[in-house]
DONUZA-537914 format. One line per field, with one value per residue (C-alpha): residue number from 0; residue in three letters; z, y, x. Coordinates in Angstrom, 2 decimals. Example, Ala and Ser with C-alpha at 12.3 -4.5 7.8 and 13.67 -1.06 7.14 Angstrom:
seq [0 | 1]
type [ALA | SER]
w [7.80 | 7.14]
v [-4.50 | -1.06]
u [12.30 | 13.67]
//
This chain:
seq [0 | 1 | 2 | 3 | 4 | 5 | 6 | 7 | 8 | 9 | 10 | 11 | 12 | 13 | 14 | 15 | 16 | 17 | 18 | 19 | 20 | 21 | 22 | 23 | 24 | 25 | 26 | 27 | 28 | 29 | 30 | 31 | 32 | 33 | 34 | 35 | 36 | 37 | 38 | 39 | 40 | 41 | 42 | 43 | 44 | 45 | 46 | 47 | 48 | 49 | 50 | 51 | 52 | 53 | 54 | 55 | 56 | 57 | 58 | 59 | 60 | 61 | 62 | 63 | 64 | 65 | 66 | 67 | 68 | 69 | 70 | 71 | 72 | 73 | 74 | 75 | 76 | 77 | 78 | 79 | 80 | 81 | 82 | 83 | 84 | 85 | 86 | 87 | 88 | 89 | 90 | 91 | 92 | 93 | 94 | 95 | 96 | 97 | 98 | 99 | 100 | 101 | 102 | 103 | 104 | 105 | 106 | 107 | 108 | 109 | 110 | 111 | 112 | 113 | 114 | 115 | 116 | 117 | 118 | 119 | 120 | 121 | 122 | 123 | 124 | 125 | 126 | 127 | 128 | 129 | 130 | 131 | 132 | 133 | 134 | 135 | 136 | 137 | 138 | 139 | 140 | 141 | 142 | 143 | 144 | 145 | 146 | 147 | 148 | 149 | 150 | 151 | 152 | 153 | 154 | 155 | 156 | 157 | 158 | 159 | 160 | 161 | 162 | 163 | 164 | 165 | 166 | 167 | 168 | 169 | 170 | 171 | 172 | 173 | 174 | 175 | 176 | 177 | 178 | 179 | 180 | 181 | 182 | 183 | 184 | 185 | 186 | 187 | 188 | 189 | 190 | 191 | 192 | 193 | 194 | 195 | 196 | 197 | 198 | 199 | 200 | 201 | 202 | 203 | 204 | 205 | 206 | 207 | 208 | 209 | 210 | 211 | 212 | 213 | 214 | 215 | 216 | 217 | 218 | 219 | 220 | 221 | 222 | 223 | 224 | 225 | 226 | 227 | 228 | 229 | 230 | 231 | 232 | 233 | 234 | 235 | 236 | 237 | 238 | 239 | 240 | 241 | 242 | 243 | 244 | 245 | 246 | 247 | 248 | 249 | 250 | 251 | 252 | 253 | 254 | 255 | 256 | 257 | 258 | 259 | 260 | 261 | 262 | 263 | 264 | 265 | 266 | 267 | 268 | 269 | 270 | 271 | 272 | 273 | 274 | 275 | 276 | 277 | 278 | 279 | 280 | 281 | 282 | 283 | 284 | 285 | 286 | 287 | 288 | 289 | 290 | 291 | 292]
type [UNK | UNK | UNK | UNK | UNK | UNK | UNK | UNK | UNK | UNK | UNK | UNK | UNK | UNK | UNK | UNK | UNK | UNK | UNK | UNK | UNK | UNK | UNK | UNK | UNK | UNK | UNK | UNK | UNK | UNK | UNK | UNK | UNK | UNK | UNK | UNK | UNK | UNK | UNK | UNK | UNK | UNK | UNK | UNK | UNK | UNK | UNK | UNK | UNK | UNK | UNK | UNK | UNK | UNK | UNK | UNK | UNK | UNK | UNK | UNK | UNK | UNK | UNK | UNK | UNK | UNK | UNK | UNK | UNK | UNK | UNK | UNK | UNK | UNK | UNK | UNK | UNK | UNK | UNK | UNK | UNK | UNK | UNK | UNK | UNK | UNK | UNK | UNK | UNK | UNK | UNK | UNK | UNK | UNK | UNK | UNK | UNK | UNK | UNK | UNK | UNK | UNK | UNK | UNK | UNK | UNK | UNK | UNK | UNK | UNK | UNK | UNK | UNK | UNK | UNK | UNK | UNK | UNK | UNK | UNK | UNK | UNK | UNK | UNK | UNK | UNK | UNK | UNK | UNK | UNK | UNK | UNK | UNK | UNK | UNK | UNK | UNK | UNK | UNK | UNK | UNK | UNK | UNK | UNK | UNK | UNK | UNK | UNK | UNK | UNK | UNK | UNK | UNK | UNK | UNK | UNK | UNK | UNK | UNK | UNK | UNK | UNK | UNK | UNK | UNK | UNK | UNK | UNK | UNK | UNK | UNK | UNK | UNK | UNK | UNK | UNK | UNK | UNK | UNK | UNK | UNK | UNK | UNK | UNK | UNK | UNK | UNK | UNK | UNK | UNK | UNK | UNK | UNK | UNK | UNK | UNK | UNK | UNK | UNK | UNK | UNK | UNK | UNK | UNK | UNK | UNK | UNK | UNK | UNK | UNK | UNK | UNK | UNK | UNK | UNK | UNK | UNK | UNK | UNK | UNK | UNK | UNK | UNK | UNK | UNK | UNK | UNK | UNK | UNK | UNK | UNK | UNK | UNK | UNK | UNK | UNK | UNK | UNK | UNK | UNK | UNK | UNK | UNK | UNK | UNK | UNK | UNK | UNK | UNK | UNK | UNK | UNK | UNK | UNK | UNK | UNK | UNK | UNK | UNK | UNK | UNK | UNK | UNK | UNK | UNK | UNK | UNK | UNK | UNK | UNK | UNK | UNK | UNK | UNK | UNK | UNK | UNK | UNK | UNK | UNK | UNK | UNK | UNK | UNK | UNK | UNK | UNK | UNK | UNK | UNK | UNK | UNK | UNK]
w [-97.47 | -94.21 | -91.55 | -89.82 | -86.18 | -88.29 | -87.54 | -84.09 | -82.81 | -81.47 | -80.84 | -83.54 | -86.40 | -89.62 | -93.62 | -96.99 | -99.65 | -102.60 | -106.40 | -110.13 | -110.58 | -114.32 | -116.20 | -119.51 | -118.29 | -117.41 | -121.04 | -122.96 | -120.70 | -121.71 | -125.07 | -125.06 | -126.86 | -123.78 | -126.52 | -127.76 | -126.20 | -123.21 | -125.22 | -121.99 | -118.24 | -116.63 | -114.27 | -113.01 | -112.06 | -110.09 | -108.69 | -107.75 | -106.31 | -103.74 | -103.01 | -101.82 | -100.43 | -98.31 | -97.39 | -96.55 | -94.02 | -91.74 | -88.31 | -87.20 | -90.29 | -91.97 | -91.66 | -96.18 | -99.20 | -101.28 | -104.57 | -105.93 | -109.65 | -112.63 | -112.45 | -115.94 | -118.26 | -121.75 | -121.91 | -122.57 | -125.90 | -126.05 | -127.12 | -124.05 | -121.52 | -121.35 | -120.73 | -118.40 | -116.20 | -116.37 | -115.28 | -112.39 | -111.39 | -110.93 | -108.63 | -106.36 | -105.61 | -103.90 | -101.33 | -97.85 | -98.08 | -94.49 | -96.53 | -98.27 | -101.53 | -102.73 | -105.83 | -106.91 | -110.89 | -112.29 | -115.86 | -117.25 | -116.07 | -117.47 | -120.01 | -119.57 | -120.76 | -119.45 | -120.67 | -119.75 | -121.63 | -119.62 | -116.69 | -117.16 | -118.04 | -115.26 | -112.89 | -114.06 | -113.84 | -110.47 | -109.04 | -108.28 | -109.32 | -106.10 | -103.09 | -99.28 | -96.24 | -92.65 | -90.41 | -86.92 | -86.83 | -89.60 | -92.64 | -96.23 | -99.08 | -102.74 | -105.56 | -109.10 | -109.41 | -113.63 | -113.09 | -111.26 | -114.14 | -117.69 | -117.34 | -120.65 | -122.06 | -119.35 | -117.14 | -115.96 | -114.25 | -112.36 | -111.15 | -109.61 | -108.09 | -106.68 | -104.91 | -103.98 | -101.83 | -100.13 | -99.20 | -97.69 | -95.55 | -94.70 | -93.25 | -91.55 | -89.90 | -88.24 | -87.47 | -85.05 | -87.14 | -85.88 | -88.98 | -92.75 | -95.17 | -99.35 | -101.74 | -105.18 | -107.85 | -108.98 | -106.25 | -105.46 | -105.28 | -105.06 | -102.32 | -102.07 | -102.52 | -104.70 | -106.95 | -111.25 | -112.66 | -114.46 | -115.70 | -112.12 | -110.14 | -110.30 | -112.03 | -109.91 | -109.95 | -109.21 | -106.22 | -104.67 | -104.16 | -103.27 | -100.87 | -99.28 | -98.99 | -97.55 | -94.99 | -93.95 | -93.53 | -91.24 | -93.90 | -92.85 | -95.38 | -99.21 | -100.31 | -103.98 | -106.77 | -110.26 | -109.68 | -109.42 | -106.66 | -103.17 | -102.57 | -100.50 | -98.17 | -96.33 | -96.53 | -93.49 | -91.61 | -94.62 | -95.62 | -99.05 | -99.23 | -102.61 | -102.43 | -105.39 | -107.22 | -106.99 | -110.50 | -112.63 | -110.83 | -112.51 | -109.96 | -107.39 | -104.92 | -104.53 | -105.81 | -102.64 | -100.68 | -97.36 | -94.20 | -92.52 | -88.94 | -87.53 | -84.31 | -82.16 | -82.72 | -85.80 | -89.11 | -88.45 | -92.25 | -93.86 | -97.50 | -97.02 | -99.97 | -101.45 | -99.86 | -96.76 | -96.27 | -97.29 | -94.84 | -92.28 | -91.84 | -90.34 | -88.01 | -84.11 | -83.95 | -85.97 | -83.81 | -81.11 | -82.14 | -83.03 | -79.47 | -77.78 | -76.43]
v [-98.19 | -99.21 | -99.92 | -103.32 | -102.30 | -101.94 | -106.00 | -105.12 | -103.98 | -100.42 | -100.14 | -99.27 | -96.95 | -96.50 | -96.21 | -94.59 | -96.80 | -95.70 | -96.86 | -96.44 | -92.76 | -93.80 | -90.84 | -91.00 | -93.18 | -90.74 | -89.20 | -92.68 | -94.03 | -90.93 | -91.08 | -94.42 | -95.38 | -96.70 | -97.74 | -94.75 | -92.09 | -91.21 | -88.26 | -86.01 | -86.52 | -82.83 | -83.91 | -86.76 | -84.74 | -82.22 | -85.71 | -86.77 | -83.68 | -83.18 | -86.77 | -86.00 | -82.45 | -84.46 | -86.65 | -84.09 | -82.18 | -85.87 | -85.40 | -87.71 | -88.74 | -92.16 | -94.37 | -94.56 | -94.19 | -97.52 | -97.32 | -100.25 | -100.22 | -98.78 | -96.08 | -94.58 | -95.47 | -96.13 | -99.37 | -100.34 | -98.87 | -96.45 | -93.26 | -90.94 | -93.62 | -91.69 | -88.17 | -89.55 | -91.03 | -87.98 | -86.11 | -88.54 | -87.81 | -84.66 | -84.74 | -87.26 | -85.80 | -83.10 | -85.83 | -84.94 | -86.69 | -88.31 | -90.12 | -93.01 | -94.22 | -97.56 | -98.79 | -101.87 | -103.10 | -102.86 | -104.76 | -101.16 | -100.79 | -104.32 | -104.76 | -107.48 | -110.71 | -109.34 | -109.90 | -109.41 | -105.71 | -104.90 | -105.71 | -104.49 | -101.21 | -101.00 | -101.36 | -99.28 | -96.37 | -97.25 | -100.10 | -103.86 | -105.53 | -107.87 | -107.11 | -106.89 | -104.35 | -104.62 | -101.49 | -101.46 | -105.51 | -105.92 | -107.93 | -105.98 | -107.82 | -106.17 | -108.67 | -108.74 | -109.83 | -110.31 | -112.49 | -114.92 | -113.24 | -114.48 | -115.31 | -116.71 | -114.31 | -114.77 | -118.35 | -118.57 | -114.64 | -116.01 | -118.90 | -116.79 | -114.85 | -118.28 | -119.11 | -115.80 | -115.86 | -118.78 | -118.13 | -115.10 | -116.51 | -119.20 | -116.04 | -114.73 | -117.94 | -117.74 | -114.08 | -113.93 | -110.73 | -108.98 | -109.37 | -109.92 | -107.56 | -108.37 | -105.92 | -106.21 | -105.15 | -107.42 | -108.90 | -112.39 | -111.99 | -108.65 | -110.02 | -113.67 | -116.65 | -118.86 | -116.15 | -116.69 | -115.59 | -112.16 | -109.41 | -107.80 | -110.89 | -113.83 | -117.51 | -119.50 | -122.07 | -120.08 | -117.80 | -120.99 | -122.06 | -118.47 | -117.95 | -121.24 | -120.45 | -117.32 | -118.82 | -121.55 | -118.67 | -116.63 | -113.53 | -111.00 | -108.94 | -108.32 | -105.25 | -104.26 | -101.87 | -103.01 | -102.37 | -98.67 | -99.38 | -100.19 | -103.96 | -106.87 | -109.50 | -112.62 | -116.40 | -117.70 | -115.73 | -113.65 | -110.00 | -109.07 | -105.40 | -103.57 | -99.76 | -97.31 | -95.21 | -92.00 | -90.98 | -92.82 | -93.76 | -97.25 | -97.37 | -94.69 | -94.25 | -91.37 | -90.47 | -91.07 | -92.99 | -95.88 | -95.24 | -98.15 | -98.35 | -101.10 | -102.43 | -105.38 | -107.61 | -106.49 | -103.54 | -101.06 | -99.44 | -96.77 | -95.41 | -91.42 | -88.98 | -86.82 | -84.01 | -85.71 | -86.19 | -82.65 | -81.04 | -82.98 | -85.54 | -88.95 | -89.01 | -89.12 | -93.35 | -94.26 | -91.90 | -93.12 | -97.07 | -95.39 | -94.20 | -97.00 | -98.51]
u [144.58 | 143.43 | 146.26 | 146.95 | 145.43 | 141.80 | 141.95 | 140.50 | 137.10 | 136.88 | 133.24 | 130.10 | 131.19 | 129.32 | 129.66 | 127.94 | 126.91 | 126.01 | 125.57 | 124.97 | 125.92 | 125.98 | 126.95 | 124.55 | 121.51 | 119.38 | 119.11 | 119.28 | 116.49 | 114.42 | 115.00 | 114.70 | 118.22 | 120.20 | 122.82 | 123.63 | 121.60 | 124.23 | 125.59 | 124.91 | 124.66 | 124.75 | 121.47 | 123.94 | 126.96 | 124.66 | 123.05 | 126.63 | 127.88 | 124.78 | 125.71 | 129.81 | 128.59 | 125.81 | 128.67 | 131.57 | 128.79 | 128.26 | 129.13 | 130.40 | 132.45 | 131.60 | 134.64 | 134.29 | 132.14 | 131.66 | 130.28 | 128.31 | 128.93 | 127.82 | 130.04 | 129.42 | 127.06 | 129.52 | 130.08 | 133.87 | 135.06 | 131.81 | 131.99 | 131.01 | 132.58 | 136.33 | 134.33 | 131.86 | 134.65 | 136.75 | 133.63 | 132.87 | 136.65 | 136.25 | 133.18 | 134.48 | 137.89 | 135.79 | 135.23 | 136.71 | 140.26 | 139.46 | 136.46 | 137.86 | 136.38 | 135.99 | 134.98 | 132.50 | 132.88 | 129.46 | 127.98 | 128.76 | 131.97 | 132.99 | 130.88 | 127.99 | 130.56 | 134.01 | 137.33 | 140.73 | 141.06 | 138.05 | 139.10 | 142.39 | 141.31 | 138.68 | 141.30 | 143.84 | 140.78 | 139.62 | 141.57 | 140.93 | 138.51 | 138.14 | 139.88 | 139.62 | 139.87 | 139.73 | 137.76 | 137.62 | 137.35 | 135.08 | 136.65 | 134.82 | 135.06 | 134.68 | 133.66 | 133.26 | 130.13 | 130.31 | 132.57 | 129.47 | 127.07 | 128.98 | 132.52 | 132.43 | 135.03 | 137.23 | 136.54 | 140.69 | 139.61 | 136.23 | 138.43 | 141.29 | 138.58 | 136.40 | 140.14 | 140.78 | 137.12 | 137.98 | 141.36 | 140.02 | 136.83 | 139.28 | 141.53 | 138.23 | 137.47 | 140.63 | 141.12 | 137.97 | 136.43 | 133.41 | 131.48 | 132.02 | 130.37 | 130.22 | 129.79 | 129.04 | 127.28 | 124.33 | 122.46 | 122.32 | 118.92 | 116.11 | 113.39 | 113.45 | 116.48 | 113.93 | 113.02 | 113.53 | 116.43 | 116.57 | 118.40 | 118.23 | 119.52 | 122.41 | 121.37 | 119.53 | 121.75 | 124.97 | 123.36 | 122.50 | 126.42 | 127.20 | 124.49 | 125.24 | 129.28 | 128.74 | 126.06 | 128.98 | 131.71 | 129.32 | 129.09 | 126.26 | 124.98 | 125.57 | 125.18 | 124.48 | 123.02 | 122.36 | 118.45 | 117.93 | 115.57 | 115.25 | 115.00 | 116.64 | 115.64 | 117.05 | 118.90 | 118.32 | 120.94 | 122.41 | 120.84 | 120.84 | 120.69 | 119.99 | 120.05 | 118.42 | 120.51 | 122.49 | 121.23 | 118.78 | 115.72 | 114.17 | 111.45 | 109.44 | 112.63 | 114.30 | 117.77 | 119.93 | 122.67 | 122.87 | 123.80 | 125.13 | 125.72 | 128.20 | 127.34 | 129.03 | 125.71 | 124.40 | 124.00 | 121.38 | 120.60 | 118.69 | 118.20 | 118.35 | 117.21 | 120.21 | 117.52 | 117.14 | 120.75 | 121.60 | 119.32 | 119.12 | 121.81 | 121.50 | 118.65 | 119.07 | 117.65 | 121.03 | 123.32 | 122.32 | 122.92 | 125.79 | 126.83 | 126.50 | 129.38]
//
């Protein structure tokens, strides 16, 4: 959805990350049944709206909105899931039609093993599953991160993917790209490479090969979700950025969204309130990185 000329670098531009909306969590973590308590999710929906009306006001206009996973709660053949993603819908095509949206597969979206139904019927909601896009000389790539987290169900799906990720960073190496940005939804890691493996993070042993082929091809940052909390740190040259949630807050952050500014040498990020962004917009430090030419 991005056309061919995006291949070349036009100067700094910036985009909105955001993740787990999840439709349902914030009443099933209350009640304390996150299996079946998601029966309602009217605080999310007013969560998600302030987020695309925060959005739609941005002057100038973020070049898209990425959303790191967990788009609903209900997992895959749940009972609320259909509503909830109706619901989520209907928020999001309020989004200014100059914003494009793209969409990260989250544990809850796939289910925590994936199969091919799953997958099949993720994509047919919201689109790939994995998939590239060029802006302004900067090569994004989306991946399906429960695919590196239990491909059990599904191993001939996490190998397409493994070839898919090298044929592309092989395409990067030759195309002379700015920078390469991952996004996903679990994080490789939350603050440091060597840290234990946990619900919250990839296995040890598999973040090690990812973080070392993404070193080789030159990639950036990662960006993620999955914790519902601010987090991140650094792999020798490689940020791993993990952003709190639109709607259910697991930790003392605020709902809210990333602003990500795109600059020839490097990403300037900050984690803005839904409030924050509302009122005030993206402070005058980041439009100014953005300015520069």
């Amino acid at each position: 959805f991005f056309s061919d000329d995006e291949c070349q670098w036009k100067g700094p531009f910036y985009f909105i990350q955001g993740a787990d909306p999840q439709f349902g969590l914030m009443k099933a973590w209350t009640c304390g049944d996150t299996k079946n308590g998601d029966d309602e999710w009217g605080e999310e929906i007013k969560l998600a709206e302030q987020a695309v009306q925060a959005i739609n006001k941005l002057n100038p206009k973020p070049k898209f909105f990425v959303l790191c996973g967990d788009l609903v709660h209900g997992m895959p053949g749940t009972q609320w899931r259909k509503s909830q993603e109706q619901d989520l819908k209907n928020v999001l095509k309020n989004t200014d039609q100059d914003i494009p949206l793209v969409f990260v597969s989250g544990n809850h979206d796939l289910g925590n093993a994936p199969t091919r139904e799953t997958i099949d019927d993720y994509c047919k909601n919201w689109g790939d599953d994995y998939f590239s896009f060029w802006v302004g000389g900067v090569l994004f790539l989306v991946l399906n991160s429960q695919l590196f987290f239990d491909s059990s169900q599904c191993p001939e799906l996490k190998q397409a993917q493994d070839v898919w990720l090298d044929e592309q960073l092989a395409v990067a190496a030759k195309q002379k790209c700015k920078h390469i940005i991952v996004f996903q939804h679990i994080p490789l890691f939350l603050r440091r490479p060597d840290e234990d493996h946990d619900y919250f993070n990839l296995d040890k042993s598999v973040r090690e090969e990812i973080m070392e082929k993404f070193l080789k091809a030159g990639i950036k940052a990662v960006f993620a979700g999955h914790y519902h909390r601010n987090a991140g740190g650094s792999y020798k040259g490689l940020e791993m950025v993990v952003s709190s949630a639109i709607g259910c807050q697991l930790g003392e952050d605020t709902h809210g969204l990333r602003v990500v500014v795109v600059t020839e040498e490097k990403l300037v990020h900050r984690y803005y309130s839904l409030d924050e962004l509302s009122s005030q917009g993206i402070e005058k430090e980041l439009l100014d990185v953005l300015a520069e030419q």
